[in-house]
N, C-alpha and C positions, 0 to 999 in steps of 0.2 A: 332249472339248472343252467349255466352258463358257459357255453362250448368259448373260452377265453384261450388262444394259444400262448400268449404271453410268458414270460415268466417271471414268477409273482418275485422280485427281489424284495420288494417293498413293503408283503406281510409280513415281515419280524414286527415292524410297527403296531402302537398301538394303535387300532381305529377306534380308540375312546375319541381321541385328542381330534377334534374336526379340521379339513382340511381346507388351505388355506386357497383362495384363487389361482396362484400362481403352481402349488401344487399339481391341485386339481390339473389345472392346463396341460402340466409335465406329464404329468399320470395319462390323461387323455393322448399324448401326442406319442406318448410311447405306445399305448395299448395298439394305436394309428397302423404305428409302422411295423409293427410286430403281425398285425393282423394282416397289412398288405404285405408284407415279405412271406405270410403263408399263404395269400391266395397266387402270389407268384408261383410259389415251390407246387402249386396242386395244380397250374396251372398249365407249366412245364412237364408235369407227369401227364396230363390228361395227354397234351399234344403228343409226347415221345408215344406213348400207349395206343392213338387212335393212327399214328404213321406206322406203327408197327402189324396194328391190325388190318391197315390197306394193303401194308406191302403180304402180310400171310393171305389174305384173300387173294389179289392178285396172281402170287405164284403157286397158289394151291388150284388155282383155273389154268395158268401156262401148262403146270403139268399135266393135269387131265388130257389137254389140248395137245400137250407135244410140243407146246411151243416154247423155244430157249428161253432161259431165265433174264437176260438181256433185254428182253421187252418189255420186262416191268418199268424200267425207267420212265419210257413214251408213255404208257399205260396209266402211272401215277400222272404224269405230266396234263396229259389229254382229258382225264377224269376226275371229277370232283365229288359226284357220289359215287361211293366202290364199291362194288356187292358182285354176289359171281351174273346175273343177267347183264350189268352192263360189262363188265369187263367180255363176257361169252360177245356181248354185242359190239364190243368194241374190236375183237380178235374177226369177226366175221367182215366188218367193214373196212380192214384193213388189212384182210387174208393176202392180198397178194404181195403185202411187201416184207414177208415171212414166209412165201411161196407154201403158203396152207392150201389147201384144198378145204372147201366149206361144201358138206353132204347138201344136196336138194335139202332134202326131206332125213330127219332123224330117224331111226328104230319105233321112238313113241309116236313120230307122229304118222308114221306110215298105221302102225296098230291101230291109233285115232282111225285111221280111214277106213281102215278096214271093219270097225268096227260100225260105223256113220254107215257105209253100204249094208251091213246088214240091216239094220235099223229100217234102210230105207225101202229095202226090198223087204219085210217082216210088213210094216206100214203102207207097201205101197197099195196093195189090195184091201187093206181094213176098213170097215165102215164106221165115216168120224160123226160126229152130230152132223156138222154139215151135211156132208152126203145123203145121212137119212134122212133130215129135215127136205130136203132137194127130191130125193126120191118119192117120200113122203107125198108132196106137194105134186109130182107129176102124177103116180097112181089117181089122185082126187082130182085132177085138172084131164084127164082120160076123158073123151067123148066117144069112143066107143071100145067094144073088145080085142080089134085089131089094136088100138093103140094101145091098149093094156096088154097083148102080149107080145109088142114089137117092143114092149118101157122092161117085159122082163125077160127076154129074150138079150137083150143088149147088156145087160147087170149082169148076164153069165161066165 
């Protein structure tokens, strides 16, 4: 099947009757410019459609953010890929001429940490391969019973 946008004036015709070079050419040159005035018209939608979706991302991060609607302009301006990380990154790099205040540390990432210390206090006593392979190796490498209970004397 044939995605043709044209329009067919020229099926009333008989397409018994074969067509003639010159035809043919006119036929072609139409089909041409019909096809290129709709990849214009799809083409102008994509753009209006993808400026409309930078600018809603854009101000769906000012407001999160607090920050005036006015700054979308520079925002657009400055960025070429828009998605909310760079826009978030682009409001933090230029927090002071919007007199933002930019947190240290967010909520999550403070939780991250908090979480990473427990981990690392839960791990920090554990016995990994390493260690037993190591501990392993010094019990068998003992030359006598004092160093075998000064090796587990010190593991307590």
């Amino acid at each position: 099947m044939s995605n043709n946008y044209w329009e067919d004036e020229d099926e009333d015709q008989d397409n018994d009757t074969p067509l003639q070079g010159d035809d043919l050419v006119k036929k072609l040159r139409k089909a041409k410019r019909a096809d290129e005035k709709r990849i214009k018209e799809l083409t102008e939608q994509l753009e209006g459609l993808t400026k409309v979706q930078r600018e809603r991302v854009v101000k769906e991060v000012l407001e999160k953010k607090g920050v005036n609607l006015k700054a979308a302009r520079l925002v657009l301006k400055d960025l070429d890929d828009v998605n909310e990380d760079t826009v978030s990154n682009w409001l933090e790099d230029n927090a002071d001429l919007f007199g933002i205040n930019v947190p240290a540390q967010s909520n999550a990432d403070n939780a991250s940490l908090a979480a990473l210390r427990q981990q690392d206090v839960v791990t920090q006593g554990a016995v990994t391969p390493d260690r037993e392979q190591d501990f392993n190796s010094k019990i068998d490498n003992a030359q006598s019973a004092d160093e075998l209970i000064a090796l587990l004397r010190s593991q307590q």
